[in-house]
C-alpha positions in Angstrom: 0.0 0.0 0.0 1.3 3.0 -1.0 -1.2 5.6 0.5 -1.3 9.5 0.1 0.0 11.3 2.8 0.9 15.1 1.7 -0.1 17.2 -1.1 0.9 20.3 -1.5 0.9 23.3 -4.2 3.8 25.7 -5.3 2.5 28.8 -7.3 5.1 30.5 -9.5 5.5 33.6 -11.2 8.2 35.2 -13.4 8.2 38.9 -14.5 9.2 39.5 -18.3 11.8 41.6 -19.8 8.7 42.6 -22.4 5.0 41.9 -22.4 4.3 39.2 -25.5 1.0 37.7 -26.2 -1.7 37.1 -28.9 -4.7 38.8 -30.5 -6.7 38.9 -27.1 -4.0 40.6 -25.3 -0.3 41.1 -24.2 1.0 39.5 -21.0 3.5 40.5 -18.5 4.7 37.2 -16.2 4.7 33.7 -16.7 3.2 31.6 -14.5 2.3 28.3 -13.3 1.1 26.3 -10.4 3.1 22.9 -9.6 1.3 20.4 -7.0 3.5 17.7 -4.9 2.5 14.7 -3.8 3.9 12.3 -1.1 3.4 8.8 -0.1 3.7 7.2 2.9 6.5 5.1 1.7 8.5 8.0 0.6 7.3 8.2 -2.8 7.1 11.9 -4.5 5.6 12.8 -7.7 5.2 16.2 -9.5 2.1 17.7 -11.5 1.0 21.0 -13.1 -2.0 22.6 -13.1 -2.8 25.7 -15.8 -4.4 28.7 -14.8 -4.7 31.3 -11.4 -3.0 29.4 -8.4 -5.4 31.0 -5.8 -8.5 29.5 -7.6 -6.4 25.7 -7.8 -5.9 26.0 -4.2 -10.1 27.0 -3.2 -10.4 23.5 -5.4 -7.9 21.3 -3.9 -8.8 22.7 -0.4 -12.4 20.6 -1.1 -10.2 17.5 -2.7 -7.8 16.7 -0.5 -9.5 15.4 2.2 -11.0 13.2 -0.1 -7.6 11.8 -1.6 -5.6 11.4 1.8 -5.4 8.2 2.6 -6.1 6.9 -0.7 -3.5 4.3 -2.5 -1.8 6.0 -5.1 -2.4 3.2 -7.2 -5.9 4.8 -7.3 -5.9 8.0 -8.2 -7.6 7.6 -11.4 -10.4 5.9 -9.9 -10.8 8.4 -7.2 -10.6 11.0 -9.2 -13.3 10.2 -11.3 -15.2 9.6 -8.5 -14.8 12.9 -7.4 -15.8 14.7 -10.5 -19.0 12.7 -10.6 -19.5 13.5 -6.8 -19.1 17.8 -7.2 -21.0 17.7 -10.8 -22.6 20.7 -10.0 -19.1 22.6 -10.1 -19.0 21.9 -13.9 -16.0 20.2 -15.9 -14.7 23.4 -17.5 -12.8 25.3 -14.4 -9.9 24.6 -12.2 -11.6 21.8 -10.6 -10.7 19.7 -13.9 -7.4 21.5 -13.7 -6.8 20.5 -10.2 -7.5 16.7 -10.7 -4.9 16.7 -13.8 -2.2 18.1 -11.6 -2.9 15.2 -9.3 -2.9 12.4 -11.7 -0.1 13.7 -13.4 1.8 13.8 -9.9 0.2 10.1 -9.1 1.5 8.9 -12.3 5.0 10.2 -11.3 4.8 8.7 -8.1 3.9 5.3 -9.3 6.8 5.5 -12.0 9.3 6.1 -9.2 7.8 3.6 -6.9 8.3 1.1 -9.5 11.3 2.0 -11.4 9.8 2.9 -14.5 9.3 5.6 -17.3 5.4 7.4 -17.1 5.2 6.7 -20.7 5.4 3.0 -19.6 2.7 3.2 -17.5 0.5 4.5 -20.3 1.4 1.9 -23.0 5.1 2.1 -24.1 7.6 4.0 -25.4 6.7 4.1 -29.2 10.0 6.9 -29.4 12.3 8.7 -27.5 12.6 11.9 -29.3 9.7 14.1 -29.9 9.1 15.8 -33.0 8.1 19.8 -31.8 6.5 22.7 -33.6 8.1 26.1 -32.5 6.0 28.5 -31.4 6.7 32.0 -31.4 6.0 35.1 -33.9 4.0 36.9 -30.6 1.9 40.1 -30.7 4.2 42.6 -28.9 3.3 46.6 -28.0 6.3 47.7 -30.9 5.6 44.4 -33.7 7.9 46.3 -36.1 10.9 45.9 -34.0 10.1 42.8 -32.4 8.5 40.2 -35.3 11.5 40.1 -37.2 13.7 39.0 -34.7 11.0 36.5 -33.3 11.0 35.0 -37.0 14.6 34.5 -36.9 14.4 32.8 -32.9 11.8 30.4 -34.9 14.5 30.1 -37.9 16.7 28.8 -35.6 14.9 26.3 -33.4 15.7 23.5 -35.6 12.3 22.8 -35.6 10.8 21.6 -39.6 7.3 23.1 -38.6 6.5 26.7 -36.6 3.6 28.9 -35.4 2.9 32.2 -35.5 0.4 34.6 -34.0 -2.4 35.9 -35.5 -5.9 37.5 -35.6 -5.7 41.0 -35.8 -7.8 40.7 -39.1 -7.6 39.4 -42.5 -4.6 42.1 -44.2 -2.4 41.8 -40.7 -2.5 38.7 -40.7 -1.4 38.3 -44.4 2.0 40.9 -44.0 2.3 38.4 -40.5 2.1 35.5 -42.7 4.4 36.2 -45.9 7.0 38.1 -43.5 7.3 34.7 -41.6 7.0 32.6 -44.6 10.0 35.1 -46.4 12.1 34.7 -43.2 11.5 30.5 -42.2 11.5 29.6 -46.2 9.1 27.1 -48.2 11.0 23.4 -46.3 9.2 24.7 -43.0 5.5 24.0 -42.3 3.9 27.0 -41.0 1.3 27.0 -38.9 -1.1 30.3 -37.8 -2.6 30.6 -34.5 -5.8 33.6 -34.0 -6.5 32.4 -29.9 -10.3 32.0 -30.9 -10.6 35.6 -31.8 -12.9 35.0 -35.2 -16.6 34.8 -35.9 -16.7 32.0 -39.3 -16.7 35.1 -41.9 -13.6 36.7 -40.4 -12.2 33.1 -39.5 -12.5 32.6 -43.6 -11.5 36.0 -44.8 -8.0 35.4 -43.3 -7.9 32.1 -44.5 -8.3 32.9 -48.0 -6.1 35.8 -48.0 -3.2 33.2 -45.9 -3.4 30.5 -48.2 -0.7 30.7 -51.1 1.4 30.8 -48.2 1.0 26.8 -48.0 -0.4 27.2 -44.1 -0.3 23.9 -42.5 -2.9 24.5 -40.0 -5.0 27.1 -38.8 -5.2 27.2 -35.1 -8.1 28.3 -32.7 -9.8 30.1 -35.5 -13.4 30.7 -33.5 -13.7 30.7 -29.9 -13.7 26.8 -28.0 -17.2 26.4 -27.2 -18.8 27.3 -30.6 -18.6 23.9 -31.8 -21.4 24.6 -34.6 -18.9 27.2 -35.4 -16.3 24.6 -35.8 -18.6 22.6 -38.2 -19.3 25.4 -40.5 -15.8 26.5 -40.6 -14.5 23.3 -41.6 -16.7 22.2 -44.4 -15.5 25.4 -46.2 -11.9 26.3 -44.6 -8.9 25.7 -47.5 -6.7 24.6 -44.8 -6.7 22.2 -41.7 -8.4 23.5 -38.6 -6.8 22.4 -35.3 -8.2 23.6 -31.7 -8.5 22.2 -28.2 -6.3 23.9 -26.1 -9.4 25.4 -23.4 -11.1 22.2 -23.9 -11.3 19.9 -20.5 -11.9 16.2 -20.4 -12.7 13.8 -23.3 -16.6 15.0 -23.4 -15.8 18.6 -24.5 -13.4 16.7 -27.5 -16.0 14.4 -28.3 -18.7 17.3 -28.7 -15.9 19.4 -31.3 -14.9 16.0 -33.2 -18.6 14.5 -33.4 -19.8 18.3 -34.6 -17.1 17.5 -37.5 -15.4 20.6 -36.5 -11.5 19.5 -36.4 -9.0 18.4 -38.4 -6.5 18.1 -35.6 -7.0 17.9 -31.9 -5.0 19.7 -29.4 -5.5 18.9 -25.2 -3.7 20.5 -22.7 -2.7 17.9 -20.2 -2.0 20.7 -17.7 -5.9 22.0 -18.3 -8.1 19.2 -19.5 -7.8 16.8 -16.1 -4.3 15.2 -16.6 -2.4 12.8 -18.8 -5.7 9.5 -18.6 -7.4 12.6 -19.4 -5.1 12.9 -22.3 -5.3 9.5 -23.2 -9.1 9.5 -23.5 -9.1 12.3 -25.7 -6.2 10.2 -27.9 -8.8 7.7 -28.3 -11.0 9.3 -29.5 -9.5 11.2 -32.1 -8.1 7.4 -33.1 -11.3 6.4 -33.3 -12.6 9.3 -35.5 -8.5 9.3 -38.0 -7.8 12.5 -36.4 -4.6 14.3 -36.1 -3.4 15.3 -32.2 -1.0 17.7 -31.3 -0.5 18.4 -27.6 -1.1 21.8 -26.5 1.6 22.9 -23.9 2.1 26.6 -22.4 3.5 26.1 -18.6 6.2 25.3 -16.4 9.1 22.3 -17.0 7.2 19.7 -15.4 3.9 20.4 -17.5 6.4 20.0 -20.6 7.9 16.6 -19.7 4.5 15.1 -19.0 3.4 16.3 -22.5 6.8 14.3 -23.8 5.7 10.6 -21.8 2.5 11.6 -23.3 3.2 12.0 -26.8 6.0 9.0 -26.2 3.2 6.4 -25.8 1.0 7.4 -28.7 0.9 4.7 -31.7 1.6 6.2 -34.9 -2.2 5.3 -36.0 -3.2 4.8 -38.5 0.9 4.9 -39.9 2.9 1.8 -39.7 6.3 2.5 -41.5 5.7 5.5 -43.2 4.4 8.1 -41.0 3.3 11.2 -43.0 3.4 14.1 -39.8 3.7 13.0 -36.4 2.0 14.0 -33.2 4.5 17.5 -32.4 4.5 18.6 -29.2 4.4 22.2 -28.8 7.6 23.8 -27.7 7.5 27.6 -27.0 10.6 29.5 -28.2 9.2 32.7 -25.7 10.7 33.7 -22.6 9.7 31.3 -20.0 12.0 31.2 -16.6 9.3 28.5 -15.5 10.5 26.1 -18.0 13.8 26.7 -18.7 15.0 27.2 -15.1 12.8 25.3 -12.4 14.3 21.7 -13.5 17.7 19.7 -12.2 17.9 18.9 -16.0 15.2 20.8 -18.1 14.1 18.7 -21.5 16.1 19.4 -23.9 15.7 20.2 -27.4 17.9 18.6 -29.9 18.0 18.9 -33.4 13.9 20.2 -33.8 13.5 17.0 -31.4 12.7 17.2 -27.2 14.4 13.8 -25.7 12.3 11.9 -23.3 13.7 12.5 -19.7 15.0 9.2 -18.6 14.4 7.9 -14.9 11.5 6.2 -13.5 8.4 8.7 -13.7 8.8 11.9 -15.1 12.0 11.7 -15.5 12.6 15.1 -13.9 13.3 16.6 -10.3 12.8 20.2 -9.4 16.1 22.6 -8.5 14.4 24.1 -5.5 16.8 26.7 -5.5 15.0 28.2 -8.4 11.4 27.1 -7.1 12.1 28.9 -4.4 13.3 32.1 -7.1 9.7 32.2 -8.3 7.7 31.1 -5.9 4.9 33.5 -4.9 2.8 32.7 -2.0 
């Protein structure tokens, strides 16, 4: 028996140099919320949760009662047991959010009590690097003096596919588009991200005017919860459509992909209730030949989950010859929360992350520089 004893949270926050963002706004800090779990048998495991730290906390005060005590072996089970118990709270807030930082940290825990890998756990290790797609090309307060030398940051990643930001309308998002297509050249895939800032019309004015510019896929066109929007966008759009990112749990998924309103599906393990969250949501885009791309925009511990994550997906329906593979998402921003927090952060090789070895997550914290950013 390996029961839960402790469980703790660490919020973080890190100031930037300059405020970056996307069409829906600049932002000034970085932040993230880590959660810590311990065992009674001296097991430890790390999660991540997305989103304010003070409204995590409210939600895991009412959780962690319930979870103390409880095998770690369990969580899953619990956990769903939980969310059907406090139904009334909804499945799209931090409740969700919570319970994925607490799998994720159970499923790190189990790895170490067992001497083996998280991606293990969930299947096997179908590889051991990890294809990424950059993502930079952010809306800044001076874009003149700041896009070019974002462009050349995604040049440099290594990376054979990179996003950009867009949604500011139809002709800035064409200068946006041929300025990052001049500076990355035609070998890259580019990909265009609008944050959900679109009704269909405007979604499909900048789609036509993007297109000769060979756009791989068009991300978070409309906002998440129009999925009739999705549908509509789809049937007509001349490019893929890929969204998911504010999406929790498998049902929200399964109401986008049955509305027949995505090409490629993107869950954020930190947001959507946790890696078996995750895993659901793989399914079903299996199920349904869909693309998946995990969305990941966090802290160091968030990112290596997202790495055993992607790690254990089949290459469905590839065998041999597989024709674009499940990137993860690898911000080329300025993120102190990622690149600093870990003993060893995941590195990025050659357009590749490597999968942290070790049993779990693969990863330990440098408390030195927990301890830099923490904020309560």
């Amino acid at each position: 028996m390996s029961k839960i004893t402790e469980i703790t949270l660490i919020p973080l926050l890190a100031q930037l140099a300059r405020p970056y963002g996307m069409a829906r706004g600049l932002m000034g800090s970085r932040q993230s919320t880590l959660l810590r779990l311990r065992t009674a048998d001296g097991a430890e495991g790390l999660g991540e949760a997305w989103g304010p730290a003070a409204v995590t906390r409210a939600h895991l005060e009412m959780l962690r009662p319930l979870l103390i005590g409880t095998d770690v072996h369990d969580v899953e089970l619990v956990a769903a047991r939980l969310l059907a118990q406090f139904y009334h709270a909804g499945i799209q807030n931090q409740l969700v959010a919570a319970l994925g930082a607490i799998d994720m940290a159970a499923l790190d825990a189990v790895g170490r009590l067992h001497g083996l890998p998280v991606a293990r756990l969930l299947g096997g290790i179908a590889r051991t690097r990890l294809p990424v797609y950059a993502s930079g090309g952010y809306m800044t307060a001076e874009p003149e003096r700041d896009f070019p030398a974002m462009l050349e940051t995604l040049a440099a990643s290594g990376a054979r596919a990179a996003k950009i930001k867009i949604g500011l309308g139809g002709r800035s998002d064409a200068v946006r588009v041929r300025a990052a297509r001049a500076a990355l050249g035609e070998a890259v895939l580019l990909l265009v991200d609008a944050n959900g800032n679109y009704t269909v019309d405007e979604a499909l004015d900048s789609m036509r005017r993007i297109a000769d510019a060979d756009i791989h896929w068009f991300e978070e066109p409309l906002p998440p919860q129009d999925f009739s929007g999705y549908a509509a966008l789809r049937r007509r759009a001349p490019m893929a459509v890929a969204t998911g990112e504010a999406l929790y749990t498998a049902w929200d998924f399964q109401r986008l992909i049955e509305a027949g309103g995505v090409d490629v599906v993107q869950p954020d393990l930190t947001l959507c209730g946790g890696v078996r969250a995750a895993r659901e949501i793989a399914l079903l885009a299996r199920l349904h030949n869909l693309r998946l791309s995990p969305h990941v925009w966090g802290g160091g511990v968030g990112l290596a989950a997202a790495c055993h994550f992607t790690a254990s997906l089949p290459d469905w329906p590839h065998s041999t010859n597989v024709v674009h593979p499940a990137w993860v998402e690898y911000d080329v921003g300025e993120n102190p929360l990622r690149d600093t927090i870990l003993r060893t952060p995941v590195r990025l090789e050659d357009g590749c992350l490597v999968l942290p070895e070790g049993p779990g997550l693969g990863v330990a914290l440098d408390e030195d520089a927990v301890a830099q950013w923490r904020v309560d």
